[in-house]
N, C-alpha and C positions, 0 to 999 in steps of 0.2 A: 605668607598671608593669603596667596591668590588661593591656594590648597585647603586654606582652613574657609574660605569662604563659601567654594565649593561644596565643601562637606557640608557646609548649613545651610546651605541650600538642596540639599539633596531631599527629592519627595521622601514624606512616610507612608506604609502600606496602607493606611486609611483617606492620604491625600492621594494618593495612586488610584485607588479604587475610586472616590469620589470621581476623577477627573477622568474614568473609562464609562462611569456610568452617565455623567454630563454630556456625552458622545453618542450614549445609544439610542435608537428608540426601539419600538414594541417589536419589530424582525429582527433584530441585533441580538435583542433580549433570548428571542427563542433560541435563535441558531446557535447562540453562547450556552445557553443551558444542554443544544445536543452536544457541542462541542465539550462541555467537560465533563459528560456521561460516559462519551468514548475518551478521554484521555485519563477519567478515574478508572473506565472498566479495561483498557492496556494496560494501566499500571498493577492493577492487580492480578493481571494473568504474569508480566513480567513478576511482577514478587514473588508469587505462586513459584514459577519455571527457575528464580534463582539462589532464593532463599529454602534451604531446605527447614523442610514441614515438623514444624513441634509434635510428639504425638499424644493426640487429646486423649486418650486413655481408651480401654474395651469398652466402656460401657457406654459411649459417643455416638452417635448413631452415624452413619456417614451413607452417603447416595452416591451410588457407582455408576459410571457415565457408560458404560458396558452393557447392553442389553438388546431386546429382542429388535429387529429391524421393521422398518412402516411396511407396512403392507401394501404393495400396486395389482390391479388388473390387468392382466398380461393382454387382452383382448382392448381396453381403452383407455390404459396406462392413467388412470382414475387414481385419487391421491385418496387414502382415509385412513384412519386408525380403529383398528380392529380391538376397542377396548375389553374384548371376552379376553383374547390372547395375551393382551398387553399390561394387562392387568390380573395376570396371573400372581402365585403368593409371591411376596418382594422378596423372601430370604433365599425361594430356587429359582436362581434366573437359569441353573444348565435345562428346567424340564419347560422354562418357556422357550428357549432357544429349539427345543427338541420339535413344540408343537407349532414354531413358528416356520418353521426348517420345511413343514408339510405345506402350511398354508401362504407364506407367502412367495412370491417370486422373484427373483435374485439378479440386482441390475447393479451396475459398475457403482464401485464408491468411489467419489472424486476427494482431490485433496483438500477441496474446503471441508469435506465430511471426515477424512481418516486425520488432518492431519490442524487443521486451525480451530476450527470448533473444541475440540478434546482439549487445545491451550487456551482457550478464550474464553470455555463455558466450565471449568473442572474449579476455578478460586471463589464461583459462584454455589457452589454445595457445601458450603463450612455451616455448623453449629446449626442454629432452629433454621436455616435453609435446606437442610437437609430433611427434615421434620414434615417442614410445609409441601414440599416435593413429593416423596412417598405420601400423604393423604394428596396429592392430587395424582400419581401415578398408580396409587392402590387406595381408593376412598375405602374397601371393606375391611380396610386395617383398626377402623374406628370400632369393629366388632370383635369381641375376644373369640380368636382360632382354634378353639377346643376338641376339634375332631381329631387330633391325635396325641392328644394327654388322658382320656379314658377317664380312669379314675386318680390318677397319679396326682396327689395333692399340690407339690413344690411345680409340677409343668403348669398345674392352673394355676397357683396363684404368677407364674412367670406369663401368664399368658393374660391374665385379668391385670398385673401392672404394664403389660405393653398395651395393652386398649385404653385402657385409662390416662394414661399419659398424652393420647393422641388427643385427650378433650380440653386439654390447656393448651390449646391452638383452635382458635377460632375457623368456619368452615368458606367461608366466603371466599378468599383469597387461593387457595388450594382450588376450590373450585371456577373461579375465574382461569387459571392457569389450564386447566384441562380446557375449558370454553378456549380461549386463545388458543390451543393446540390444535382443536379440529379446524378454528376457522382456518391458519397457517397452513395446513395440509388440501386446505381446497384453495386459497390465494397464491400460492409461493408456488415456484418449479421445485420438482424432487430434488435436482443437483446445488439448490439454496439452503433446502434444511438439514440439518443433522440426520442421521442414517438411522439411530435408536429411538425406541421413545423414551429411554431414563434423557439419552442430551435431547431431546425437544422438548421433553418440560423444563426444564431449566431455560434454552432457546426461549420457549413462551414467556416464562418469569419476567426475562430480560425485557421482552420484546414490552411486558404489560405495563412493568414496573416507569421503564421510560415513556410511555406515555402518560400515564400517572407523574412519571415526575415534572414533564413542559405542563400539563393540567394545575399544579399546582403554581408553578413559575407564574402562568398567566391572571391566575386567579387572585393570587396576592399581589400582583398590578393594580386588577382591575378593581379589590376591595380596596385598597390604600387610594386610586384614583378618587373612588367615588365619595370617601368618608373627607380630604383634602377639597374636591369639589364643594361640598355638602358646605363646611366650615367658610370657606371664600363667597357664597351665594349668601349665607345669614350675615358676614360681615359686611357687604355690598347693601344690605336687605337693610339693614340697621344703619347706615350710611356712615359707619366707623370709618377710621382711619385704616386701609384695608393691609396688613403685613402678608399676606397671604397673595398670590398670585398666581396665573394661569399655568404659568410655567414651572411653578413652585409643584403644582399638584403631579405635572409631567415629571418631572423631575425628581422629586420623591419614591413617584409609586417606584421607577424603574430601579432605584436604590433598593430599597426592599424586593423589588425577584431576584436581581442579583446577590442580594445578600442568603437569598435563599437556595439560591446556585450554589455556592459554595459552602454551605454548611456545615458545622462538625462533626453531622452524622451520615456524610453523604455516601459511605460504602455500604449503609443497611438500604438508601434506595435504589442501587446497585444490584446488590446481591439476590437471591431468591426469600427476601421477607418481605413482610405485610405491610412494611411503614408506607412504602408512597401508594399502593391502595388506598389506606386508611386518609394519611395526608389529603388526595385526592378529594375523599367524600365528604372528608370534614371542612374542605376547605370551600367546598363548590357551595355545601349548606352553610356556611359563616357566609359566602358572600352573597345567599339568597336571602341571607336573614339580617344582614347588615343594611343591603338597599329596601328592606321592606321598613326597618326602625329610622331610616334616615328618611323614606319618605314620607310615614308617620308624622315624623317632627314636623315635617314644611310641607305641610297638608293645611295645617289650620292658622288662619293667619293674627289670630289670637292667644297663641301658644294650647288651646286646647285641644285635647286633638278626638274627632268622633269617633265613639264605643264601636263603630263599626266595624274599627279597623284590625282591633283584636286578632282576628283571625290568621294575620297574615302571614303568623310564623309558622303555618301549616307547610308552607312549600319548601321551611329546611328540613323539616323532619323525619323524612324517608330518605336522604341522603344519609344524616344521625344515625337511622337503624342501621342501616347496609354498613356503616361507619363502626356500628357495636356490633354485628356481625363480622368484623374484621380485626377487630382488636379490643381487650377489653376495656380500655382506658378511656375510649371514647363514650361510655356510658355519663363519663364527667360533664359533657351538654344538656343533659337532664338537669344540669343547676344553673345553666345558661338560661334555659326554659324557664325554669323556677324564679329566676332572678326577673324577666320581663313579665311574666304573670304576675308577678311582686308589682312593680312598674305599672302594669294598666289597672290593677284594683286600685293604688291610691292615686292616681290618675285625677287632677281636678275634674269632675265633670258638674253638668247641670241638668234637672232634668228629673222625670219623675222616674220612679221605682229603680231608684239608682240604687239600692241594696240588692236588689234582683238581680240585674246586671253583673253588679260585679261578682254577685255568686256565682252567674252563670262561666263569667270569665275564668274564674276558679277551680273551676270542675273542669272545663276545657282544658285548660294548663295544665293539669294534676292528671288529666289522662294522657295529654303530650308525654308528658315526663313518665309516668307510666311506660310507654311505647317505647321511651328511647333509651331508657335506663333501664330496666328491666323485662323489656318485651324480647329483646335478641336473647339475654342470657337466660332467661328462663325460658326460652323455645330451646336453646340449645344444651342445657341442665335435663331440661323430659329426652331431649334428645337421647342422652348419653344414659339416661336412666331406663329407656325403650332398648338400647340395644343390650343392657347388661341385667335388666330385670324383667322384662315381660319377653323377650322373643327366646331366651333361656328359663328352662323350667327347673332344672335340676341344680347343680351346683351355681350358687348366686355369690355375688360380693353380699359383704357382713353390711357394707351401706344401704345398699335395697330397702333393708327395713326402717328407713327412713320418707319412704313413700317417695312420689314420682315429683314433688317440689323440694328434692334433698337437694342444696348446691354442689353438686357436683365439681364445677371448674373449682371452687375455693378450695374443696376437698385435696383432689389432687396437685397444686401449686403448693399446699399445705404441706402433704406428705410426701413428695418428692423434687420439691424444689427447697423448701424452708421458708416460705412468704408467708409471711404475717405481721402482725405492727413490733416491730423494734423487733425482729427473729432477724437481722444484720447486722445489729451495731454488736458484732465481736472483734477484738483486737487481730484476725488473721483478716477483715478484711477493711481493714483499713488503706491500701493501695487503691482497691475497690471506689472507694467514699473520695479518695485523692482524684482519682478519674473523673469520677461526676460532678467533682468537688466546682472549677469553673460556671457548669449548662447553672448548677443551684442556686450559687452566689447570683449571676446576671440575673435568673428568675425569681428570684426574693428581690433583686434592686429592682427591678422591672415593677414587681405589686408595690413597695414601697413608692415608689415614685410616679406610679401614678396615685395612688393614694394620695399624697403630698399635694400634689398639683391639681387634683380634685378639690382636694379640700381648700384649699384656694380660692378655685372658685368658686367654689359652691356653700359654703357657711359665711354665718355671718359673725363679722370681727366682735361684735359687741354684747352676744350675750356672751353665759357662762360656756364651760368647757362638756360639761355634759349633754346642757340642752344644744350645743354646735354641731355634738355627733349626732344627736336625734334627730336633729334638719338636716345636715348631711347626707346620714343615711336613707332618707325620706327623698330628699332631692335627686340625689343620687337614680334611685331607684326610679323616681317619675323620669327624670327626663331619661334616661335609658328605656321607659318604656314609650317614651314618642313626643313626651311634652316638652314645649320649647320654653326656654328662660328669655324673660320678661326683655335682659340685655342681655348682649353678646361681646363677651370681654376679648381681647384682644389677642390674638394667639398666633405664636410662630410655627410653623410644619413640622418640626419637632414636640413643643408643646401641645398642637393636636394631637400624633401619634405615642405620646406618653400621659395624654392626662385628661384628653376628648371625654365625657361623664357618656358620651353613647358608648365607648368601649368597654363599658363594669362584666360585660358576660365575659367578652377576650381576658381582660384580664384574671378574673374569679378565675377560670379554666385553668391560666398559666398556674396562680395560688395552689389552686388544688391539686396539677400535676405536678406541682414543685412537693408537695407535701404529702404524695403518696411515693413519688420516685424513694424521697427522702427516708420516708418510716417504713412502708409496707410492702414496697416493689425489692427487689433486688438493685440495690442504688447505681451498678454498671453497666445498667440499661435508660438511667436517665435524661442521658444526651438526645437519646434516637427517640427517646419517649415525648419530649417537650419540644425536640425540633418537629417533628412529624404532625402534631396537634396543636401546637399552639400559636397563634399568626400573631398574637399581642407580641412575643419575643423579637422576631425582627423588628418589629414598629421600635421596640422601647431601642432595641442597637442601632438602628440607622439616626434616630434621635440622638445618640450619644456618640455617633464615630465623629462628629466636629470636634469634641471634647478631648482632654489630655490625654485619655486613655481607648480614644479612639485607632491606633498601630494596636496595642493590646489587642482590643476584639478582632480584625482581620488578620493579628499572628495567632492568634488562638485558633481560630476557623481554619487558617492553612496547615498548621500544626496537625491537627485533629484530621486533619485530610488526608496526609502524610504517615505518620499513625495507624489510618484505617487502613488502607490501601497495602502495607508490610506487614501487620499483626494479622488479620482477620483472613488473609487467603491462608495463612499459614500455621492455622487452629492456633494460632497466639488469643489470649484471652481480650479480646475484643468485641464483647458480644453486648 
């Protein structure tokens, strides 16, 4: 009996984790997240060192940690990188080795350089890290190499498909990587970094990626803080009966960074990809656009809120680009934008030439959206269309003739990846759909239930069912765009972070990445895709780890940790 007692009283992973996050605060929170950056990135290099390597086939592109060495001043042992040499063609490293042999000068390699680096940094160039790496260690790779295929048709077109392929990879991220390289070369002693520059762009990756990742950690603190905040101040304000509390809000946010610590995509913000870049920018502009809508709302203390204030979602929107300059999923806050422009035209207001106004709002919005959805990809479509159609005269790809607004990235995802709507649902990749199959399901319950609880509060019991969604979606939309409701219904810190009507952009975002992961992406990428962009996800699982199936979610997220960490250093399909 004493045995069986014990057993029932033994924590589950979800009360485990509650009761390490009820202990931290905001310096626990960080040091935790460096802490399991370095215990995900050992475990990968251990994997890497024990498990041997599946092999991803020839046509894989792989980044070899072998290469020319940094360049010093023999006269004032000055650190730099000599990007002429360094950046020699990627496929001859013996003729950069030859010209480096001249130019630079030759000082002891220590054993963090020949011998822990090479095991620590080698699990980190699997799959599109390897990708991202060469466009930051060779950026002229984006340009087809045609000086020695002549007239030879099968070398150009083998040389026009490796240029083109480099353009379904965004340039932002590759290029931060080389930025981090030079800064590391004038901060760091020579005997701290890597001896090559193929291992110090990788070194940088790491070095970028981890800061990117505590930026994120903090950020979904501070936006989960201030949105619990916001909710506790109108219930105080309204002189409700208050369920909400100071410590409630403390308490919360730190559930969600942690929850975001531990992720189930946490070896792609590891490794050399663009998730915790991206994560990063999108996450800093959610939470510049978050505190602008909440202080919208409790601005006016009529619930109306002045046309003035329109503007304010200008300060996420350069985050947004630099965000779709890094990946392309993040164009999906163009309907973020859309969704609050919705919000401030039917906005109650008073007042004269209020049709004016709100055209003018309209036009504002519509070039927001412009900018952030289509202003990265179409700079970087001319892009790719300048270096394979105007600075070449003679032999052209057959697309050219589709002038300089061809979509090029669709092009190429098209024809060398198979992405388009429903080009997955084949019965070989059904394992595929089994992988994603979890991040999907939680992100469909996530929009349903805030739907649910929206709707809740926000319609009214008594008309019809039709006209309830037409005030719904009206209400909906106002008060997401600042306006406050008349009352303030009563809400636990889980039903704020599931059903809050200021969240309809987070959520929309999660909808839609759920729904492109599903149809039109490659669906074995839709973990890393929805963890990395969408901050509604954590809110809706910290909401639900009280619930029955709260051990579920925190064994799924370790599971997936575990998972990543053995497949993915070891070209196992983990990508």
């Amino acid at each position: 009996m004493s045995l069986r007692r014990t057993r029932l009283k033994r924590k589950g992973l979800a009360e485990r984790f509650l009761t390490f996050s009820n202990q931290c605060n905001r310096q626990k929170i960080f040091c935790t997240a460096i802490i399991w950056r370095l215990i995900v990135w050992l475990a990968m290099s251990l994997s890497c060192a024990i498990i041997p390597n599946h092999n991803p086939g020839n046509d894989v592109l792989q980044f070899p940690l072998e290469g020319p060495q940094l360049i010093y001043d023999q006269h004032t042992n000055a650190r730099w990188i000599d990007w002429e040499t360094c950046s020699l063609p990627f496929r001859n490293i013996e003729s950069q080795k030859s010209v480096l042999t001249k130019a630079s000068v030759s000082f002891p390699v220590f054993l963090l350089q020949s011998k822990i680096y090479p095991f620590l940094l080698k699990p980190l160039t699997r799959w599109d890290a390897a990708r991202f790496l060469r466009l930051a260690y060779e950026p002229q790779s984006r340009k087809p190499q045609l000086d020695e295929c002549d007239e030879d048709e099968e070398c150009l077109l083998h040389r026009f498909a490796d240029s083109e392929q480099t353009h379904a990879f965004f340039p932002l991220f590759p290029t931060m990587i080389r930025v981090t390289a030079t800064i590391l070369t004038y901060l760091v002693p020579r005997f701290l970094l890597p001896s090559t520059c193929t291992s110090l762009m990788v070194f940088s990756a790491v070095c970028l990626n981890t800061i990117c990742f505590l930026m994120v950690t903090m950020d979904l603190y501070a936006m989960t803080k201030d949105l619990l905040l916001f909710h506790y101040r109108m219930q105080e304000k309204y002189k409700e009966k208050t369920i909400l509390s100071l410590s409630d809000c403390e308490t919360w946010a730190r559930r969600v960074a942690l929850l975001f610590v531990c992720n189930p995509a946490n070896v792609f913000f590891g490794t050399a990809y663009s998730e915790a870049l991206c994560a990063a920018l999108l996450c800093h502009g959610c939470r510049w656009a978050l505190q602008m809508v909440l202080s919208n709302a409790a601005s006016s203390p009529n619930g109306i809120v002045p046309s003035t204030t329109w503007w304010t979602m200008l300060g996420a929107t350069p985050f947004w680009w630099l965000a779709a300059l890094t990946r392309s999923n993040s164009t999906l806050y163009g309907g973020f934008l859309l969704l609050y422009g919705a919000g401030l035209v039917l906005r109650k207001r008073r007042g004269r030439w209020i049709w004016w106004r709100r055209s003018l709002v309209a036009c504002y919005i519509l070039l927001l959206i412009v900018f952030v959805a289509y202003g990265s990809m179409g700079w970087h479509n001319f892009r790719g269309y300048s270096m394979h159609c105007v600075e070449f005269t003679g032999v052209r790809p057959a697309w050219c003739e589709q002038g300089p607004w061809f979509n090029l990235y669709g092009h190429v995802q098209k024809k060398y990846w198979n992405v388009g709507f429903l080009r997955y649902f084949q019965i070989k990749q059904i394992p595929n759909f089994l992988l994603a199959g979890p991040i999907l399901m939680l992100s469909a319950l996530a929009t349903s239930t805030w739907i649910q609880t929206s709707w809740t509060l926000l319609s009214d019991n008594q008309k019809s069912v039709p006209n309830r969604t037409i005030l719904w979606i009206v209400d909906a939309l106002q008060t997401f765009g600042g306006e406050q409701r008349p009352t303030a219904p009563l809400l636990t810190p889980g039903d704020v972070l599931q059903g809050s009507p200021y969240l309809l952009g987070f959520y929309a975002v999660l909808a839609a990445s759920t729904l492109l992961g599903l149809t039109i992406a490659h669906v074995q990428i839709s973990t890393r895709l929805i963890c990395s962009s969408c901050p509604a996800l954590y809110w809706f699982l910290v909401g639900a780890l009280n619930k029955r199936f709260g051990d579920a979610i925190i064994g799924y997220f370790l599971l997936y940790n575990i998972l990543g960490v053995i497949m993915h250093p070891n070209w196992l399909p983990w990508t």
